[in-house]
C-alpha positions as CSV (number, residue, x, y, z in Angstrom):
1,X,-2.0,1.1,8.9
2,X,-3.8,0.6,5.3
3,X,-2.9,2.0,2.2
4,X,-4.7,5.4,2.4
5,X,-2.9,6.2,5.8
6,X,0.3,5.2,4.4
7,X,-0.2,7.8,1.4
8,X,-1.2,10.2,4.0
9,X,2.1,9.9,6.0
10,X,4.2,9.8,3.4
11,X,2.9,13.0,1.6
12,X,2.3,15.1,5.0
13,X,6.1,13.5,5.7
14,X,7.1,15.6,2.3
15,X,5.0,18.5,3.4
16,X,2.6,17.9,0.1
17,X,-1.1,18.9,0.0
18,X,-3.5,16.8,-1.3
19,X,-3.9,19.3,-4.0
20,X,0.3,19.2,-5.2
21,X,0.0,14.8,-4.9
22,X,-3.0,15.4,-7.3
23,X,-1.3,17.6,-9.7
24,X,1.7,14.9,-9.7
25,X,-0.2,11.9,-10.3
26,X,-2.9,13.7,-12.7
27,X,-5.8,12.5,-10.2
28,X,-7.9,15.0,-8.8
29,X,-7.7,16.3,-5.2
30,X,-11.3,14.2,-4.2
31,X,-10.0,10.8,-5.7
32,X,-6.6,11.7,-3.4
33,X,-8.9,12.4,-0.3
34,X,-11.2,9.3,-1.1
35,X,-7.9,7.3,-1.4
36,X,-6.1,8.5,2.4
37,X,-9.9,7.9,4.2
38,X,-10.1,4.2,2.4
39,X,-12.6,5.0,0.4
40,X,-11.1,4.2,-2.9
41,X,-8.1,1.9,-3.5
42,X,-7.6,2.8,-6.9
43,X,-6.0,0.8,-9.7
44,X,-1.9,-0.9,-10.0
45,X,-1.5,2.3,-12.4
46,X,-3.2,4.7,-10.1
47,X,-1.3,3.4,-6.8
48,X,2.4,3.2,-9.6
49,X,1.7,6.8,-10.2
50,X,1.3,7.8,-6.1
51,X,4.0,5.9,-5.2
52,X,6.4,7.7,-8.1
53,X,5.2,11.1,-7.1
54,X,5.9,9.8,-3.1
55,X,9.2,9.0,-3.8
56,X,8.2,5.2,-2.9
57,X,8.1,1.8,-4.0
58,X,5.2,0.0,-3.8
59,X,6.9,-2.5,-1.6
60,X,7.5,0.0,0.5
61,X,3.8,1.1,0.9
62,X,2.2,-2.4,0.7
63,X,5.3,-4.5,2.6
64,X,5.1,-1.8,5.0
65,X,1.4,-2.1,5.8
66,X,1.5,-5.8,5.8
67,X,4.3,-6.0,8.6
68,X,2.7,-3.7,10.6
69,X,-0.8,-5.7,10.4
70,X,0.9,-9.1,10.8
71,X,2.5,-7.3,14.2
72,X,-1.0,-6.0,15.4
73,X,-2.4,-9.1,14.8
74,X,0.1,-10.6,17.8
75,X,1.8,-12.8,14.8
76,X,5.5,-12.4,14.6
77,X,6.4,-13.7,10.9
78,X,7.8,-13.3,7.5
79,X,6.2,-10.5,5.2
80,X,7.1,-10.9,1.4
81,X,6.6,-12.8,-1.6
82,X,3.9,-15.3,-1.0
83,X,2.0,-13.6,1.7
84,X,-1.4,-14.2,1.7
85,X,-3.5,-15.2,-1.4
86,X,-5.4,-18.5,-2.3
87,X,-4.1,-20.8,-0.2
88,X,-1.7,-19.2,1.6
89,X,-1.9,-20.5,5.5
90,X,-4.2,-23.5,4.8
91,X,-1.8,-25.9,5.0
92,X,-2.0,-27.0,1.5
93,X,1.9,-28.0,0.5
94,X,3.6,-25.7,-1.8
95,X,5.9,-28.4,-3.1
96,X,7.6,-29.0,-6.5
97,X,9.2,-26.8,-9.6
98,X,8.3,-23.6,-10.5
């Protein structure tokens, strides 16, 4: 499940409208609807302030996601720090100090 369905669940979970998450986070009720149909993915500021108002971290909505896409995908592996960016799975060595 993506983002948008994750906000979905978790608001629905709280029994929240669209309408109450937008008053919460100060978006309005569209940008809310465009966000649950993955239409809009909005900013780090704009997904801190969904999360807040959700009771969640964003690990918990982004982690979350990514486990459950890695487990679709047949692949049974590690989800965290690291996961996926420039690089990440093309056998380049990540080797040396930080």
């Amino acid at each position: 499940m993506e983002f948008g369905g994750r906000v979905r669940e978790a608001r629905q979970r709280l029994g929240m409208t669209q309408r109450e998450l937008a008053s919460a986070t100060g978006l309005s009720t569209q940008y809310i609807s465009d966000i649950e149909r993955g239409l809009a993915t909005g900013t780090t500021e704009t997904v801190a302030r969904i999360c807040r108002a959700l009771g969640l971290s964003m690990d918990e909505i982004f982690l979350a996601a990514s486990y459950e896409n890695t487990e679709q995908a047949g692949r049974q592996g590690e989800v965290g720090c690291g996961a996926g960016g420039a690089g990440a799975g093309d056998g380049a060595a990540h080797e040396g100090g930080a």
